[in-house]
matplotlib code that plots the C-alpha trace (Angstrom):
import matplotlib.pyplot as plt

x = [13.9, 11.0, 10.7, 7.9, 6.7, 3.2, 2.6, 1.6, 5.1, 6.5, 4.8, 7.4, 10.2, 12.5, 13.6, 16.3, 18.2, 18.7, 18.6, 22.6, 22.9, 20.6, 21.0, 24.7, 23.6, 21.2, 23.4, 25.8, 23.0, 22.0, 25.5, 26.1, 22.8, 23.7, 27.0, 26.1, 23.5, 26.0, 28.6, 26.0, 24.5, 28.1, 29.2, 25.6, 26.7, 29.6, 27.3, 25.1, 21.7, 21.0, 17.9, 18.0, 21.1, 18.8, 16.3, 18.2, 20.5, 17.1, 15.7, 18.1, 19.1, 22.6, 23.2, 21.8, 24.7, 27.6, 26.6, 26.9, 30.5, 31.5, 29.6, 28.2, 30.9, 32.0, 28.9, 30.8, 29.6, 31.9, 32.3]
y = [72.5, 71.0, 67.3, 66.1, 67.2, 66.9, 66.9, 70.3, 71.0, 70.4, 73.2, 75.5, 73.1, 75.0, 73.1, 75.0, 75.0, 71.3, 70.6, 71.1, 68.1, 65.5, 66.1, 64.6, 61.9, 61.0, 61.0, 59.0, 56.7, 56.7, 56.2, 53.4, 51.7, 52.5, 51.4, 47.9, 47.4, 48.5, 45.5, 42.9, 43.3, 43.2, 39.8, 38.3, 35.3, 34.4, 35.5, 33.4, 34.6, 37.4, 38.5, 38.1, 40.4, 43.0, 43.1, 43.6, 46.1, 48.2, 47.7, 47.9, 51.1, 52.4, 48.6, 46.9, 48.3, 47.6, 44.2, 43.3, 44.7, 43.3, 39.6, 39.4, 40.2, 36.8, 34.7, 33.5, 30.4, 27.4, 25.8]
z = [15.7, 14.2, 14.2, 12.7, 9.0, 7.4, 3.8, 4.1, 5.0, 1.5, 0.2, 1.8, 0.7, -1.4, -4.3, -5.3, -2.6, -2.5, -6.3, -6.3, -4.3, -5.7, -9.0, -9.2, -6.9, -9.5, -12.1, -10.5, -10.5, -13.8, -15.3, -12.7, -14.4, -17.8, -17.6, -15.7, -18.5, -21.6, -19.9, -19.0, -23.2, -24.5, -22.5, -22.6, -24.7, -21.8, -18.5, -16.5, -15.6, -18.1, -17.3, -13.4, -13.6, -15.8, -13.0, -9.9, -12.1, -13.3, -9.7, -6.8, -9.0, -7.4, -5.3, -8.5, -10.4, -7.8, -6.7, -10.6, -10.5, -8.2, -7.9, -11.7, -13.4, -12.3, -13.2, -16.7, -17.8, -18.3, -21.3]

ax = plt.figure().add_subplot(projection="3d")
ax.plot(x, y, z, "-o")
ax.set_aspect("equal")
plt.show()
């Protein structure tokens, strides 16, 4: 078994093969994001930190989107 790869390596890499299993990962990942971002625009006017939210939700892209769930969806400002 082979345990280092060069770049040259990724040549042979058959795309195909392992296409089946990131592609759903991915688009758990982009729903996640999409839906994070669709909740934090609706409630904007009752949420604390707006745009730091958008950030780490565009940037920490499927930890961005749970952390806001679950700590975010909290940050409600008191009036």
């Amino acid at each position: 078994m082979k345990l280092h790869y060069e770049l040259n390596d990724l040549k042979d890499l058959d795309i195909m093969a392992i296409l089946p299993i990131i592609l759903p990962v991915m688009a758990i990942g982009v729903l996640l994001v999409l839906i994070a971002l669709i909740d934090l625009y609706k409630h904007r006017k009752t949420r604390d930190n707006v745009l730091i939210w958008t950030i780490i939700i565009l940037f920490a892209n499927t930890l961005g989107p749970i952390l806001y769930f679950v700590i975010g969806r909290k940050d409600i400002e008191k009036s």
